[in-house]
C-alpha positions as CSV (number, residue, x, y, z in Angstrom):
1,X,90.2,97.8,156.5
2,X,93.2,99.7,155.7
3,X,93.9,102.4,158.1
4,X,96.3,104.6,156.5
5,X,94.8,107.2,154.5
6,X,95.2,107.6,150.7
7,X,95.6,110.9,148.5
8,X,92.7,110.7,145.9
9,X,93.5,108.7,143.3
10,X,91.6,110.6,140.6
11,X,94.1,113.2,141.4
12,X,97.2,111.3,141.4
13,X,96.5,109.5,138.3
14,X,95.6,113.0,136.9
15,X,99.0,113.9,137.9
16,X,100.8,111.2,136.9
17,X,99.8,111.5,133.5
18,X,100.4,115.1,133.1
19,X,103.8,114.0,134.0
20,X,103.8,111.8,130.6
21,X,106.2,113.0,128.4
22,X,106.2,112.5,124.7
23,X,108.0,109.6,125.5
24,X,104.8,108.1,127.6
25,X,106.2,107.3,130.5
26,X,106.7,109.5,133.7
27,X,109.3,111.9,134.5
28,X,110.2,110.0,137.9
29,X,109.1,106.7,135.6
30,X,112.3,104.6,137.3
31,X,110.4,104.7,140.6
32,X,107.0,103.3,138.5
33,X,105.6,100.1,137.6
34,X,105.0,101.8,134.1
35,X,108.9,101.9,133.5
36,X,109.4,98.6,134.4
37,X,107.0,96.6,131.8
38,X,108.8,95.3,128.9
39,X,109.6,97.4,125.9
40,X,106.3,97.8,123.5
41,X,106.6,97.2,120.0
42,X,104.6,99.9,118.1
43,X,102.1,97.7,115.6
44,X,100.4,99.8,112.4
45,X,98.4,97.7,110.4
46,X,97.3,99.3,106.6
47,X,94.4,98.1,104.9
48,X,94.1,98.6,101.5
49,X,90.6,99.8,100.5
50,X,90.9,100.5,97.1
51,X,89.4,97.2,96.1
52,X,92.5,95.3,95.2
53,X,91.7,93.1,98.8
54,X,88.4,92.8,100.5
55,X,89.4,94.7,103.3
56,X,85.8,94.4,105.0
57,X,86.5,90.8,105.3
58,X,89.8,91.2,106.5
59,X,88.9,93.2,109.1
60,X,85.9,91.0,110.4
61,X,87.5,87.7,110.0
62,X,91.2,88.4,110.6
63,X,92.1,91.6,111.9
64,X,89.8,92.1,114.3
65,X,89.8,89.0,115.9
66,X,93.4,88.7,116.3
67,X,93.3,92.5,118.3
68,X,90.7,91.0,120.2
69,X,92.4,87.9,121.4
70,X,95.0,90.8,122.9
71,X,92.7,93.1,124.4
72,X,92.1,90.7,127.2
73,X,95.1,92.0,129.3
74,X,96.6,94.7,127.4
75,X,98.5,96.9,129.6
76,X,101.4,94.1,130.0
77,X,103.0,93.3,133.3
78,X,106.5,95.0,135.0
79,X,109.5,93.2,135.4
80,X,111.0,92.2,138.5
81,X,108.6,92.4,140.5
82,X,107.8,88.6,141.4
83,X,104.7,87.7,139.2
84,X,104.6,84.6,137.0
85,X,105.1,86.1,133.5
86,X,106.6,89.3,131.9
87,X,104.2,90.0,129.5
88,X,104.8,93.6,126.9
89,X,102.0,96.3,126.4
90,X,99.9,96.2,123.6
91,X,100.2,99.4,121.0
92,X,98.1,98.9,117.8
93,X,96.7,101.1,115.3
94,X,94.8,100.6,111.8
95,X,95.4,102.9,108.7
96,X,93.9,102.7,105.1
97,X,95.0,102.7,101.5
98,X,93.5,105.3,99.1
99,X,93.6,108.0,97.3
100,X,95.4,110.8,99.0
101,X,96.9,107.8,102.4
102,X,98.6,110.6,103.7
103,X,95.2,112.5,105.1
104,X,93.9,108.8,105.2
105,X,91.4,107.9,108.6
106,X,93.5,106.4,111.4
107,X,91.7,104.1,114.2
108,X,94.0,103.4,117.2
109,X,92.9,100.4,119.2
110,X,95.4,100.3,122.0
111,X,97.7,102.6,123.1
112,X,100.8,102.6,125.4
113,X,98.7,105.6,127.0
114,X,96.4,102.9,128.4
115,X,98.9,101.1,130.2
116,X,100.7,104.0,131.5
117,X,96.9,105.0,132.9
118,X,96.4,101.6,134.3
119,X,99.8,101.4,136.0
120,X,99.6,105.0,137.6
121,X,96.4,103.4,139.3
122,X,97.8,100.3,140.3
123,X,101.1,102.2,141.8
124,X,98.6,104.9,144.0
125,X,96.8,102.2,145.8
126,X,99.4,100.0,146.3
127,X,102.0,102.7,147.6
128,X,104.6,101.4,145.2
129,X,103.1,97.7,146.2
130,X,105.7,95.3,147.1
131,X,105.8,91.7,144.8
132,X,103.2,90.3,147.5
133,X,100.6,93.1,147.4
134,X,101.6,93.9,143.4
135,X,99.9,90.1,142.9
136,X,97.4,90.5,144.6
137,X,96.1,93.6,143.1
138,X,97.4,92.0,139.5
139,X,94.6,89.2,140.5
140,X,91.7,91.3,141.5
141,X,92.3,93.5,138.7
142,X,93.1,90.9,135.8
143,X,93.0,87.2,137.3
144,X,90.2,85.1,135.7
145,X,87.2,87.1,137.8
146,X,88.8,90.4,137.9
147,X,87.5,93.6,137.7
148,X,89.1,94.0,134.1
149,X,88.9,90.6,132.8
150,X,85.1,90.7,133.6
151,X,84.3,94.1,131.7
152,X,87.0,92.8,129.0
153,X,84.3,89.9,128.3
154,X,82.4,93.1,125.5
155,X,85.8,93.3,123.2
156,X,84.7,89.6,122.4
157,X,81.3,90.1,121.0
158,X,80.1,90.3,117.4
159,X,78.8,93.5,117.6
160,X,80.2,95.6,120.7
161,X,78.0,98.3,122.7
162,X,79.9,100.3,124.6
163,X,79.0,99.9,128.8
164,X,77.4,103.4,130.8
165,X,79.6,104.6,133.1
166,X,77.7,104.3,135.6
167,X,76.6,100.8,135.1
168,X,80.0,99.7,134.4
169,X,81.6,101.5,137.6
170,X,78.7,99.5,139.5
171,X,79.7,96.0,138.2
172,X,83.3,96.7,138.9
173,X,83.0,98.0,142.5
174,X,81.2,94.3,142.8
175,X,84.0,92.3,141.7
176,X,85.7,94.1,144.3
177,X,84.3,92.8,147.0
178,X,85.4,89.0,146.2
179,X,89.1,91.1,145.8
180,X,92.0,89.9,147.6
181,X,93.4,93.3,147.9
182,X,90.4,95.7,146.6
183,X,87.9,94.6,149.2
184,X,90.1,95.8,152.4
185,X,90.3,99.3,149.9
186,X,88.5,102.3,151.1
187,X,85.4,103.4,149.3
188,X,87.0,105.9,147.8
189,X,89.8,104.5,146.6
190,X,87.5,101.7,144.7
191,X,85.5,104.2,143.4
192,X,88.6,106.1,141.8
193,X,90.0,102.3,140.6
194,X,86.4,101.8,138.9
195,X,86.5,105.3,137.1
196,X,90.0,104.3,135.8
197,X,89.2,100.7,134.5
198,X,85.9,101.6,133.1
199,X,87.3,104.7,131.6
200,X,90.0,102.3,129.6
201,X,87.3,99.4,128.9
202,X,85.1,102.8,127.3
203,X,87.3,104.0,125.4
204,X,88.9,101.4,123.7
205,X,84.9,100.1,123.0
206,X,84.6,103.1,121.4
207,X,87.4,102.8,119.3
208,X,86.5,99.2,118.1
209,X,83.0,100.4,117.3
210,X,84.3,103.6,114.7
211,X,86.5,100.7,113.4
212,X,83.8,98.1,112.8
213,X,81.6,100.8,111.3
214,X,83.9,102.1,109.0
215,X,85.2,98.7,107.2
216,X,81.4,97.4,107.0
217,X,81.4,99.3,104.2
218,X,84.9,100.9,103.4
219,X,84.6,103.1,100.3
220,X,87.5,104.8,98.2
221,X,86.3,106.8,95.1
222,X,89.1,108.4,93.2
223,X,89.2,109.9,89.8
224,X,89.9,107.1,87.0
225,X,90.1,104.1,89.4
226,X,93.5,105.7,91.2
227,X,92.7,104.8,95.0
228,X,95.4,102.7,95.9
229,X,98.3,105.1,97.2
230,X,100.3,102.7,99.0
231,X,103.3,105.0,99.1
232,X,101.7,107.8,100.8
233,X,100.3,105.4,103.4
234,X,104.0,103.7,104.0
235,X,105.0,107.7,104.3
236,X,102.8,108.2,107.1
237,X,104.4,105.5,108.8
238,X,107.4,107.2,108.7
239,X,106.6,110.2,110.7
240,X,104.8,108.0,112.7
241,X,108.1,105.8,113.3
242,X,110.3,109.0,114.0
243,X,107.7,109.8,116.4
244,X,108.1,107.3,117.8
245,X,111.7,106.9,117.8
246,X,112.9,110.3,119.0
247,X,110.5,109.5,122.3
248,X,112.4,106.4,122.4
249,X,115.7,105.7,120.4
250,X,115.0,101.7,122.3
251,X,111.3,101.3,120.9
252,X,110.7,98.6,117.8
253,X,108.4,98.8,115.6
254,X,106.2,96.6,113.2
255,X,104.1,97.6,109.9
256,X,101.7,94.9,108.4
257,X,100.6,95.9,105.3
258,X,97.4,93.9,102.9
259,X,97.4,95.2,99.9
260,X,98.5,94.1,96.0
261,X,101.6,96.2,96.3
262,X,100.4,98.0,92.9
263,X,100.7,101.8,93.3
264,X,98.1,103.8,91.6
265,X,97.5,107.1,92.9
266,X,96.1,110.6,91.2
267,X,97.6,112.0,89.0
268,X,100.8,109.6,88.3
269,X,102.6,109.3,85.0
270,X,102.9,106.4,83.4
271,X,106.7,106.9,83.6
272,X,107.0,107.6,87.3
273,X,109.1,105.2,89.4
274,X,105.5,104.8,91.2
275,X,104.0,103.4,88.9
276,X,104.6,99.7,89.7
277,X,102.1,97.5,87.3
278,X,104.0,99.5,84.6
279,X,107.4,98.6,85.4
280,X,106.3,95.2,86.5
281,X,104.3,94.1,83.3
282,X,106.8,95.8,81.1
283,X,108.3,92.8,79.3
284,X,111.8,94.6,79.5
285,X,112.2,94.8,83.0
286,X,114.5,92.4,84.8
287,X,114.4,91.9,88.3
288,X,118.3,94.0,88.7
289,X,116.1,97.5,86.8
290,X,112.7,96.9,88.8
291,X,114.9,96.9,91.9
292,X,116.6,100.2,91.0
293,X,113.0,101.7,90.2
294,X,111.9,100.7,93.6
295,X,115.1,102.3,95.2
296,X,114.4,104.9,93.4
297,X,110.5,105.5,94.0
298,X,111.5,105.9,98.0
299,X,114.0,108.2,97.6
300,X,112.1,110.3,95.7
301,X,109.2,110.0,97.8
302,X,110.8,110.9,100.8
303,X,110.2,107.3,102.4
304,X,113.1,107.0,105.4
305,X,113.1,105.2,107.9
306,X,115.1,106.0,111.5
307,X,118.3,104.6,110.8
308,X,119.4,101.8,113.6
309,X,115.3,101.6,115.0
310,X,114.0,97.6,114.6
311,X,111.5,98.0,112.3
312,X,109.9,95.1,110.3
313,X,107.3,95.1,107.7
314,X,104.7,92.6,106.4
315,X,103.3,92.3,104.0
316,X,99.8,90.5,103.0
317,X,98.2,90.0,99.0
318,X,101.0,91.3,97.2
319,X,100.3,91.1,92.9
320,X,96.9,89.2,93.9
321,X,93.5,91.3,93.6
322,X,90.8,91.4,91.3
323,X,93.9,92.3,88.8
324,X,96.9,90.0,89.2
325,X,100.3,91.0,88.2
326,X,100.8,87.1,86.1
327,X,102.8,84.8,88.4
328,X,105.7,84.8,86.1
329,X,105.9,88.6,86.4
330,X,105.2,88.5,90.1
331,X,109.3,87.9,91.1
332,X,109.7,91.4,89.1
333,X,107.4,93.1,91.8
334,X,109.0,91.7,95.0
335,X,112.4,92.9,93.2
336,X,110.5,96.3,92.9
337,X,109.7,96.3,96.7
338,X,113.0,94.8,97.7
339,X,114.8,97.7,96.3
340,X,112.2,100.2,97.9
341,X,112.1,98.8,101.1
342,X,116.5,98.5,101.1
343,X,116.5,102.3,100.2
344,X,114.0,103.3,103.1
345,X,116.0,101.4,105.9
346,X,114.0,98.6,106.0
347,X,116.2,95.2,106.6
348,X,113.1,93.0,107.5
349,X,110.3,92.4,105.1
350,X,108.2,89.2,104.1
351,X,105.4,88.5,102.6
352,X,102.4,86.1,104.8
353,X,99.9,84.6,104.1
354,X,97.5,85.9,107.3
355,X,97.3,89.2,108.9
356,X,97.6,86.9,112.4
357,X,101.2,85.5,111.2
358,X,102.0,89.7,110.8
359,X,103.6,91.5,114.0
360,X,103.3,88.2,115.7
């Protein structure tokens, strides 16, 4: 048994992230194993639920089980400190397309939050762990029967049922007694450790479950079919960017968007820069004019970018859907979205064929 005595660590970790400031990451954070995992890249993923993609099955068969496949250890691993890999935090969050995107429903999945909750843990009952005790507690926390991995093992069902509490706390505490490190623990100690892992494994249960529920059966009604406001959802990633940036100018950031690319929100003229199967079917329009629309429709939309902050964008469907822009009209609406994406600061866009190819 360890003899020295340990301050709660319900109440360090409480105070640790009090500490978080908007930029996530403690105020001491160079003396934390938080600060030293590698730099996250922010992921938003948009699906378009306006009918022009079946967004249900992109969620069930795609989406989902690509986030699932990074849920198994997604608080990433510090730097420098002797383990086997470096391995970055996972930050992922869903959006929809429809009618008014900006007020859309947003479903984060992971959060840097999490690891920065994780890590404060891991730092209290390892004292600031030297590389031989950080492993070992790496090991009974996410080695192939640790506490985490074990729990982890709902995110990859069909259907996923949150655990209790209490019954998760219980099964955790277990796989601490076949712990290299955990076992020698005090009982407190573990019992703080459980709360904190099963806290984590809870939460982001929960947020899978409001996901699944809500694209089983996605609905967007809009007056006269105009449910597919795709630049008001690329304008919420914006603020969501800056965010982002201005807590850290370093941070990257990755949009992944599955949607026709065809513009149709309420109350849109027909001569509006926004309206893209317009200009695009319009037998006038060249590729040089549908750029300078698309230019044009950010700017006037108020679609920026930070300037200097890696940021790519992907994109998934474009001019395919129930109604397809005609393929020989289809190099008009990637000059349309060229020109939009050059105005809002956006140097790297292309188009994939799979949502698992996007912010890969």
């Amino acid at each position: 048994m360890l003899q020295k005595r340990r301050v709660s660590i319900a109440l360090v970790s409480a105070m640790t992230l009090g500490l978080l400031g908007f930029s996530g990451a403690p105020a001491n954070a160079e003396h934390t194993l938080f600060h030293l995992l590698p730099s996250v890249e922010r992921n938003i993923f948009i699906l378009d639920i306006s009918g022009s993609t079946n967004s249900a099955q992109l969620w069930k068969n795609t989406l989902r089980p690509s986030l699932i496949r990074k849920l198994a250890q997604p608080f990433g691993l510090p730097t420098g400190k002797g383990l086997d890999q470096n391995l970055a935090p996972v930050d992922v969050a869903i959006r929809v397309i429809n009618a008014q995107s900006i007020d859309a429903p947003v479903f984060p999945i992971v959060q840097l939050e999490d690891a920065a909750k994780m890590w404060g843990v891991i730092d209290d009952i390892g004292q600031r762990p030297t590389k031989g005790r950080l492993k070992l507690i790496v090991g009974d926390f996410f080695g192939g029967n640790g506490a985490f991995t074990r729990q982890a093992t709902i995110f990859t069902k069909p259907k996923i049922t949150p655990p209790t509490s209490i019954g998760c706390q219980s099964e955790v505490m277990k796989s601490f007694q076949t712990g290299q490190f955990m076992n020698d623990l005090d009982q407190v100690s573990k019992s703080a450790s459980a709360k904190v892992i099963c806290g984590l494994i809870i939460g982001i249960a929960n947020r899978i479950q409001i996901a699944d529920t809500f694209f089983a059966n996605p609905n967007c009604v809009a007056v006269k079919n105009s449910c597919s406001d795709i630049v008001g959802a690329i304008l919420n990633t914006t603020y969501a960017a800056s965010d982002v940036f201005n807590r850290n100018p370093n941070a990257k950031f990755c949009v992944a968007i599955a949607s026709d690319m065809l513009n149709n929100q309420p109350g849109m003229s027909v001569k509006s820069s926004l309206n893209t199967r317009k200009i695009v079917l319009d037998e006038k329009t060249t590729s040089d004019f549908a750029y300078s629309k698309g230019r044009q429709a950010a700017e006037e939309s108020g679609v920026k970018f930070p300037p200097k902050m890696s940021i790519r964008v992907f994109v998934l469907g474009q001019g395919t859907g129930p109604n397809p822009v005609p393929l020989d009209r289809n190099f008009v609406l990637t000059s349309y979205w060229k020109g939009f994406w050059d105005a809002a600061g956006i140097s790297s866009s292309n188009q994939v064929r799979s949502l698992d190819q996007a912010c890969s």
